[in-house]
N, C-alpha and C positions, 0 to 999 in steps of 0.2 A: 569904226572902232575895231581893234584886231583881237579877236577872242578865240580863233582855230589854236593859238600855240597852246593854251589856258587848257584847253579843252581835249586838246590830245595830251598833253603835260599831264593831266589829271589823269584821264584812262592809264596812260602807259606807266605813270608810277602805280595807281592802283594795282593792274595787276603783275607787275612786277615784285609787289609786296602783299601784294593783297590782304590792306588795312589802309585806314585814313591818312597815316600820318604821311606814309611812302605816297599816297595820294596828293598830301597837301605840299613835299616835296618837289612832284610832277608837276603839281600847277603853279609852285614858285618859279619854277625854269621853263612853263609855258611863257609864262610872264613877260619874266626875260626874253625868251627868245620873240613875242610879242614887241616888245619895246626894242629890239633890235641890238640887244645885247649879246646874243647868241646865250652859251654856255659859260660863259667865263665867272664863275664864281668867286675870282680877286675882284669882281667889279661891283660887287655887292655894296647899297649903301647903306644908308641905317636906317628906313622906315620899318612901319610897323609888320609888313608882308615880311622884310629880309628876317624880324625879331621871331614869326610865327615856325619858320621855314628852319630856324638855327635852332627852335622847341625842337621841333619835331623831329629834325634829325637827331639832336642830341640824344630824345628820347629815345626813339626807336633804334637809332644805332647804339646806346650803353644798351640795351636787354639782348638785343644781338648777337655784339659778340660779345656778353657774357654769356650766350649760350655755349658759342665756338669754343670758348674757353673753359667751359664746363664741362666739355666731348674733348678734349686735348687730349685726356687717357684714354680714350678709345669706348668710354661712356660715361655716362653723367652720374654720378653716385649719389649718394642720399645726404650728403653734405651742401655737394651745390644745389639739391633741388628745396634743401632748406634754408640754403642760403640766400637763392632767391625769391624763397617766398616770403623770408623774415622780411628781406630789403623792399617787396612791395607790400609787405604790411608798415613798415614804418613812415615810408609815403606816404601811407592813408589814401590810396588810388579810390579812384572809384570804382567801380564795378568795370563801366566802358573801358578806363585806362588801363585797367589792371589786367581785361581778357586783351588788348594792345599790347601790353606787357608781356603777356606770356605768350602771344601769337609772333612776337620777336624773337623770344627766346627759345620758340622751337624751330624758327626760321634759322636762326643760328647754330644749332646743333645738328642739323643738315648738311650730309658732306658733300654737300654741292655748292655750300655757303658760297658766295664769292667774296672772305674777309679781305684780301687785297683790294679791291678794287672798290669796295663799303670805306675802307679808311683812306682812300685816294678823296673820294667824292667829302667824307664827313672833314676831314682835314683842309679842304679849299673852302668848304662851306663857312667853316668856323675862323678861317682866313687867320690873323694873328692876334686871335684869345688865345695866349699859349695859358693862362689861368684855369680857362675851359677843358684845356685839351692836359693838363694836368688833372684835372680832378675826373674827366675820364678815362683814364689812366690811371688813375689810385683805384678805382672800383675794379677795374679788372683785375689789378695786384690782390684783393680782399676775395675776388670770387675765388682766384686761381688758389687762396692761401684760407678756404672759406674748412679745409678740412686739417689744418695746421700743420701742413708740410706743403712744397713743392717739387713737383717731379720734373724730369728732365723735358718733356713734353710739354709742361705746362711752360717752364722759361721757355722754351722757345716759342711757344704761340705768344707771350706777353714781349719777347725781345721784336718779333714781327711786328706786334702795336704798336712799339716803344719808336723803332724805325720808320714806321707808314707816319708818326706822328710829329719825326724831328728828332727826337731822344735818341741819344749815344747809348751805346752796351752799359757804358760805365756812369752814366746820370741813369740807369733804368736802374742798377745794382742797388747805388745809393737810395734810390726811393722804394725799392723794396728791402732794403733793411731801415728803412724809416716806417713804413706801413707793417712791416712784421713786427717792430718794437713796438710801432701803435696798437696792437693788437691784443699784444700780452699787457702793455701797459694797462689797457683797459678792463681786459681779462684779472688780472692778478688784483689790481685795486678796487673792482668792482664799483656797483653805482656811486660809493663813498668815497674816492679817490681825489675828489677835489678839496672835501676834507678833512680827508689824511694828510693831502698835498699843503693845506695852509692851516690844519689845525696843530697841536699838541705832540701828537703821536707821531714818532719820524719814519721815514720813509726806510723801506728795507731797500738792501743793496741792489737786489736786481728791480725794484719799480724805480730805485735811481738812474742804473746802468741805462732804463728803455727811457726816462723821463728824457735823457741827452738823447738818445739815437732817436725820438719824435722831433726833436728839433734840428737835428742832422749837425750835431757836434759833440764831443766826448767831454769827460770830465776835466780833461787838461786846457778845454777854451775859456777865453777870459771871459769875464762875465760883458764887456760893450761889447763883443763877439754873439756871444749866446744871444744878448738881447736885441741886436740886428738882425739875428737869423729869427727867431722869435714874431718880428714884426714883421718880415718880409713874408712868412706863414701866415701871419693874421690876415692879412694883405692881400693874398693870394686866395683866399679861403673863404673872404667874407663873403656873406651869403649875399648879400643887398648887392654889391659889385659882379658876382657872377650872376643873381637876374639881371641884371643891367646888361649884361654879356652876351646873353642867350641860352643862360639855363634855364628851364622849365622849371615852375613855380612850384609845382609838384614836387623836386628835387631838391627844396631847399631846407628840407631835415637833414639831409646827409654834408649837406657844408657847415649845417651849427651846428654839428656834434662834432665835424672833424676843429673846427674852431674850439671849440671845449675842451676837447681832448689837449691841444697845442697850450691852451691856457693854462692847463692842469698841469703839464707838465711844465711849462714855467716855472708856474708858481709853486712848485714841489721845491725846485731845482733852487731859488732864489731864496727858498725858508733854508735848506739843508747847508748852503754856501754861507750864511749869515753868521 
């Protein structure tokens, strides 16, 4: 039985990250390299090792570099560090995950990061979930926009992700004026927004204006438009299909609220059209 690659897999991610997760990474490509696969990460199949290995990365690479991306100014202000503390309270991490969490996110704020080479590795690992690799991608748009501007510093650390990850200049724009509309949308309607959005009371101009740019179409798209774009969000977003993918279960409060939010606006959009 071949257990040396397992076993130095495990040490050399250990302390390369030194935490479990970069640990159980090591020992997925001991594995590999055990079974004679070497490194090739396109050659991934889908048992439950490949499902543990696409956690952990996921995990540990979103607190990362959302640290990196929280040091983009030159340090981290009290925006992003409550920004990520809200986001692992809404987790509900545990104790263990949560000091995992923030042992990431100070690993990422380190100017010695190597975020190139973290998004080379986490972008083969995740192979072609582009779903995945969207929705980490929206959380770094949220860190970088977590004090409600972006700076010049900041686009270009997220245009860097957008590129390590496949994304054009010009699909990163668009999803960041989709995630900045989501924001205010959320913001300005407050926890009552879904029944603003389908009760009585009509929607003011600008939670209309952001109800279209969350769905990534203006007022002048037709409505079997709207409602395509609409579905293909639901789609892309549902929680149960991206754990099937290799999100971390932990994570999957942040894909039912971004599905809520997409709902909301919908159904703002289809009462006010009526």
């Amino acid at each position: 039985m071949h257990i040396w690659g397992k076993v130095l897999g495990f040490l050399f991610g250990f302390m390369l990250s030194k935490n479990l997760f970069g640990a159980l990474i090591g020992l997925w490509l001991g594995h590999l390299f055990d079974r004679g696969r070497g490194f090739n990460f396109n050659g991934i199949a889908g048992g439950q090792e490949d499902e543990i290995s696409r956690q952990a990365a996921f995990f540990y690479t979103t607190f990362s570099v959302m640290g990196n991306v929280a040091k983009a100014k030159g340090q981290v202000t009290s925006h992003e560090i409550a920004f990520a503390s809200a986001y692992m309270n809404k987790l509900g991490l545990s104790s263990e995950l949560r000091q995992q969490a923030q042992d990431a996110f100070r690993e990422g704020k380190s100017s010695s990061f190597p975020l190139k080479d973290r998004l080379v590795k986490f972008k083969r690992l995740m192979g072609n979930r582009h779903d995945l690799l969207l929705m980490f991608l929206e959380i770094q748009i949220q860190v970088a926009f977590s004090d409600g501007e972006l700076d010049d510093a900041e686009r270009s650390v997220l245009h860097t992700i957008a590129k390590f990850l496949g994304y054009s200049k010009g699909e990163l724009d668009n999803l960041l004026e989709m995630i900045i509309a989501g924001a205010n949308f959320h913001q300005q309607a407050g926890h009552g927004y879904r029944q603003q959005g389908t009760g009585n009371a009509p929607a003011s101009g600008q939670q209309l204006a952001n109800a279209y740019k969350v769905l990534g179409v203006d007022k002048e798209t037709a409505m079997p438009v709207i409602k395509k774009a609409y579905k293909k969000l639901m789609s892309q977003h549902h929680p149960d299909k991206l754990i099937a993918k290799g999100l971390p279960p932990e994570m999957m409060e942040i894909a039912k609220q971004k599905t809520q939010d997409i709902q909301g606006a919908y159904d703002m959009i289809v009462k006010q059209t009526k």
